[in-house]
C-alpha positions in Angstrom: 67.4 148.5 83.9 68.4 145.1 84.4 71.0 143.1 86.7 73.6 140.9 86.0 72.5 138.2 88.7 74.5 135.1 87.3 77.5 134.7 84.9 79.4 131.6 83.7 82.1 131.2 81.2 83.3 127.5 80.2 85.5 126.3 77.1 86.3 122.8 75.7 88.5 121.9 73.1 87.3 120.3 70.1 89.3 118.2 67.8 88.0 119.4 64.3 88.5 122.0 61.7 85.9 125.1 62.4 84.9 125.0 58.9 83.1 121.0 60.0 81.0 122.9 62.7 77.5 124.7 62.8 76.4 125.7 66.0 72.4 126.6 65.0 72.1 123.3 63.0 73.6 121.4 65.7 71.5 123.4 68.7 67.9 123.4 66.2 68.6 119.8 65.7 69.8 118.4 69.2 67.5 115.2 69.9 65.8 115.3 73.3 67.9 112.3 74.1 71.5 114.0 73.4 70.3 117.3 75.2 69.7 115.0 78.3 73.0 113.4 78.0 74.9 116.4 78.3 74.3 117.4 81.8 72.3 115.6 84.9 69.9 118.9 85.1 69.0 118.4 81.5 64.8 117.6 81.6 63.8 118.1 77.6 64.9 120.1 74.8 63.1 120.4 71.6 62.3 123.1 68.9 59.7 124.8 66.7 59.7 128.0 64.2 57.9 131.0 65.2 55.2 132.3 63.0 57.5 134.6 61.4 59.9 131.6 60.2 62.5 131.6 63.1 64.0 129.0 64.5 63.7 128.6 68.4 64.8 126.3 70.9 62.7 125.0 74.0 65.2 124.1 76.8 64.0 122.6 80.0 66.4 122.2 83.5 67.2 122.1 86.8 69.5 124.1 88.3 70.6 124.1 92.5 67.0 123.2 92.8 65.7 125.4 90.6 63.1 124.2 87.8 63.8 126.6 84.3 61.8 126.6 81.1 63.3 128.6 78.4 62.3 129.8 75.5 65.4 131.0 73.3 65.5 133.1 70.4 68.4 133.6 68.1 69.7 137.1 67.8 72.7 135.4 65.9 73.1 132.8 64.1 76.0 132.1 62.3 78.0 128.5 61.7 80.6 130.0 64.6 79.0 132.0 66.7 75.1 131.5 68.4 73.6 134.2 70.7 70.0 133.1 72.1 68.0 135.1 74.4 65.4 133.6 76.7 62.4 135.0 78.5 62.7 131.7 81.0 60.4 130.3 83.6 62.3 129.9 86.9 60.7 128.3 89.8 63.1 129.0 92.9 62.8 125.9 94.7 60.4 124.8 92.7 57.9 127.2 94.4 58.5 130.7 93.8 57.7 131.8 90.3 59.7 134.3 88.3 60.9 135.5 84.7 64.4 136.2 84.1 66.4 137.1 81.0 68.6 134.2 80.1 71.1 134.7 76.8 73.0 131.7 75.8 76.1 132.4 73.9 78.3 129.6 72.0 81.3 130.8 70.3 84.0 128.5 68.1 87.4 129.9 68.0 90.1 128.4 66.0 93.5 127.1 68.1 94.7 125.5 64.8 94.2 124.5 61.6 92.7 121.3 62.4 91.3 122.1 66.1 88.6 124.8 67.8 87.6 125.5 71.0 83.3 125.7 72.2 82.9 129.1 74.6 79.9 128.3 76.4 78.6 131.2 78.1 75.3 131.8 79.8 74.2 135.6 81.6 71.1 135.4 83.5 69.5 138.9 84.3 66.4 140.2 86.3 65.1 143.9 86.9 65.0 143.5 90.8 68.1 143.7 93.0 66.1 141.4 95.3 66.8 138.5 92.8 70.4 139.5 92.8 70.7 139.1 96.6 68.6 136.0 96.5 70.6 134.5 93.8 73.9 135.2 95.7 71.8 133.4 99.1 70.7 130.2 97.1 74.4 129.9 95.7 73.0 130.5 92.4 76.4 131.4 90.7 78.2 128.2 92.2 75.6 126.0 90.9 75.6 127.9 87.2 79.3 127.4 87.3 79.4 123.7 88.0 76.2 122.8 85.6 78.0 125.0 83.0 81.3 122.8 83.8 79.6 119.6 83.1 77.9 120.6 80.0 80.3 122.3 78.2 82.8 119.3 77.3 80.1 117.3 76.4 78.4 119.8 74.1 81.6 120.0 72.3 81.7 116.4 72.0 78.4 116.1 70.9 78.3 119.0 68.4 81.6 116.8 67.1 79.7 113.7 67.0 76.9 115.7 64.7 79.4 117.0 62.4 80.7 113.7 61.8 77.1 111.9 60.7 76.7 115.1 58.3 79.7 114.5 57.1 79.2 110.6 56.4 75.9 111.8 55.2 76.7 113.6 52.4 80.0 111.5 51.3 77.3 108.6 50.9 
């Protein structure tokens, strides 16, 4: 069994048909230097394929203090709709080593024919209540909330921004 020990759900609107978007080509192909420009706890990102031929994503933060590694998986992967889980790293503090259960969620949802909206959603889970109460002690939600609050709208611009060069791309 496994707790719920942080939840955040932020949206941002994005001014471009649905069909123009794909969330694993623009998450698998995020540049180190985009990841860090979409939030001040953003370290590294990069990604590699798995033996097995799957694509994964290596994310590196900070978060209220907090050092996380993680290492995300797709479980799906579909132009609209991306759901990676992570076995992350966490140092609390930077000190105290432990492995949580991250999943990373994006969702697009059409508000028009011409405009969609990113749902950027990230659950963090852990076996121990302990890390539930010491989540709830270092402020752990508030600091999810506001990191997820700054990335979001700048995902959305960047994922924009992506679709754009493809699209220049392959009108050239």
């Amino acid at each position: 069994m496994s707790y719920r020990i942080l939840n955040s759900v932020c949206e941002a609107s994005i001014d471009m048909p649905i069909q123009e978007l794909d969330l694993p080509d623009w998450v698998f192909n995020m540049s180190d230097k985009d990841y860090q420009a979409c939030s001040k706890g953003h370290i590294a990102a990069g990604s590699s394929i798995h033996p097995d031929g799957t694509q994964t994503s290596v994310n590196v933060e900070t978060l209220g203090g907090n050092m996380l590694v993680q290492h995300y998986v797709p479980e799906i992967a579909e132009a609209d709709h991306l759901k990676l889980v992570s076995q992350t790293d966490l140092w609390l503090f930077r000190v105290w080593y432990v492995c949580v259960k991250v999943t990373w969620e994006l969702k697009l949802v059409p508000t028009s024919d011409t405009t969609c909206e990113l749902q950027n959603s990230v659950v963090v889970e852990h076996k121990s209540i302990i890390m539930k109460i010491l989540s709830a002690l270092a402020l752990g939600g508030v600091f999810l909330r506001l990191h997820n609050r700054e990335e979001t709208p700048l995902f959305a611009e960047n994922l924009a921004q992506r679709a754009t060069q493809n699209r220049r791309t392959t009108q050239a």
